[in-house]
N, C-alpha and C positions, 0 to 999 in steps of 0.2 A: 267907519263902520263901528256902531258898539258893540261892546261885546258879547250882548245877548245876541245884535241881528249877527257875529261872527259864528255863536254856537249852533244857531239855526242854521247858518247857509252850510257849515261843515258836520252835516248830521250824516248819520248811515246812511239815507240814501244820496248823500254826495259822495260820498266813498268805493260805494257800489258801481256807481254812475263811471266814475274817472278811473276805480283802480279795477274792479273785481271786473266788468262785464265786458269781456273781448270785444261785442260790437260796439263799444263807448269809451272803451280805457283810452288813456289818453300818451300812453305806452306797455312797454312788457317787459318783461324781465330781460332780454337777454340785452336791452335797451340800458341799463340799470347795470348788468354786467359789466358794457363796455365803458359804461362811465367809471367806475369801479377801478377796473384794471389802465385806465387814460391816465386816473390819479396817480395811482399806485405806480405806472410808469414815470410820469412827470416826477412825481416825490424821491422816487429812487437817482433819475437824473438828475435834480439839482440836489442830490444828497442827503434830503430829509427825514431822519428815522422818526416813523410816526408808532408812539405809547399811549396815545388820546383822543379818541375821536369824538365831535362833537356834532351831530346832525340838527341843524335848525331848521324847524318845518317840515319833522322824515313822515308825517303821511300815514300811510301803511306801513312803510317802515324797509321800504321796495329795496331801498343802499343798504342797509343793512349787512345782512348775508355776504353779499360782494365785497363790500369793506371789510369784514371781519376774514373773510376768504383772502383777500389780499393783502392785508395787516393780521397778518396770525398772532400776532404778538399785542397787537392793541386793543385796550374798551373802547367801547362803544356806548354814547349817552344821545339818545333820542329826545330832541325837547316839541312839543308840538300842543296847537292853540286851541287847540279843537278837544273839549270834553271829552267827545264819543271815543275818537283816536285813542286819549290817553286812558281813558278806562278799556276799552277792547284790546291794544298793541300792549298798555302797560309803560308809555311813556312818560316823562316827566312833564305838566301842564306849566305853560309859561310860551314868551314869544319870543324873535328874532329882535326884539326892540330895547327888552324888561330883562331877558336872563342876564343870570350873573352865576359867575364862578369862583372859587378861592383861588384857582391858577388855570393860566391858559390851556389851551386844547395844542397838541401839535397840527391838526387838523380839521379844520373847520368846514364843515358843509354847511352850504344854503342855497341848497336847488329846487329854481321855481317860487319863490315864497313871495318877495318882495312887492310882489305887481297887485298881492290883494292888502298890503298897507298903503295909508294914503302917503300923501307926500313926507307929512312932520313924523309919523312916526317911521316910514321908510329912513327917510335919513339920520334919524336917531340909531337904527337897526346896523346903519353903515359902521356909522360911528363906535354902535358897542363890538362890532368885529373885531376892530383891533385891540382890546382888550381881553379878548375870549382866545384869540390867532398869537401861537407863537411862533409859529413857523409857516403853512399855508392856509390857504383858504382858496375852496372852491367854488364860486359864486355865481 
């Protein structure tokens, strides 16, 4: 997909469509919740204190809140590919494929992203996780 036809298929009303309209979203917040605190559990279990967090592809921005409510202590950096997103949420524009940081995230998300790159740039995406991940990644 280039990335004009990416900006057009990830327009406001794809947003509306998956996140805003009850009869079409494609979850809910308290969905978003439990994933949140699943982390936050897990990371606490194998020990991990998370100071970074790194959302690739947050969307609307739905993890947000949740993570920040369960890492009180950490940032939180929203990267997302879609124009609309990052002018509306206030994200930083960039992909799961191309971002780059000066030092890893203790915490990496990428929930749901992967399935709209094709194959080369999906595995490239793989690839930059462990660069960005110093500790987990929720995938």
């Amino acid at each position: 997909m280039s990335d004009n036809e990416h900006q057009e298929r990830f327009d406001e009303d794809y947003y509306h469509r998956y996140y805003s309209d009850p009869s079409t979203r494609v979850s809910t917040p308290s969905y978003y919740r439990r994933v949140a605190r699943f982390v936050a559990a897990y990371c606490d279990y194998i020990d991990i204190p998370v100071t970074r967090i790194l959302d690739l592809g947050c969307g609307t921005g739905e993890l947000k809140s949740p993570l920040e409510a369960e890492f009180r202590k950490a940032t939180y950096l929203g990267v997302e590919r879609s124009r609309h997103a990052c002018e509306k949420y206030g994200w930083e524009n960039d992909c799961a494929s191309t971002f780059w940081a000066p030092e890893p995230f203790d915490l990496v998300m990428c929930h749901d992203v992967l399935q709209y790159l094709d194959d080369k740039l999906a595995n490239v995406a793989l690839a930059n996780f462990s660069t960005l991940t110093s500790q987990a990644l929720y995938f």
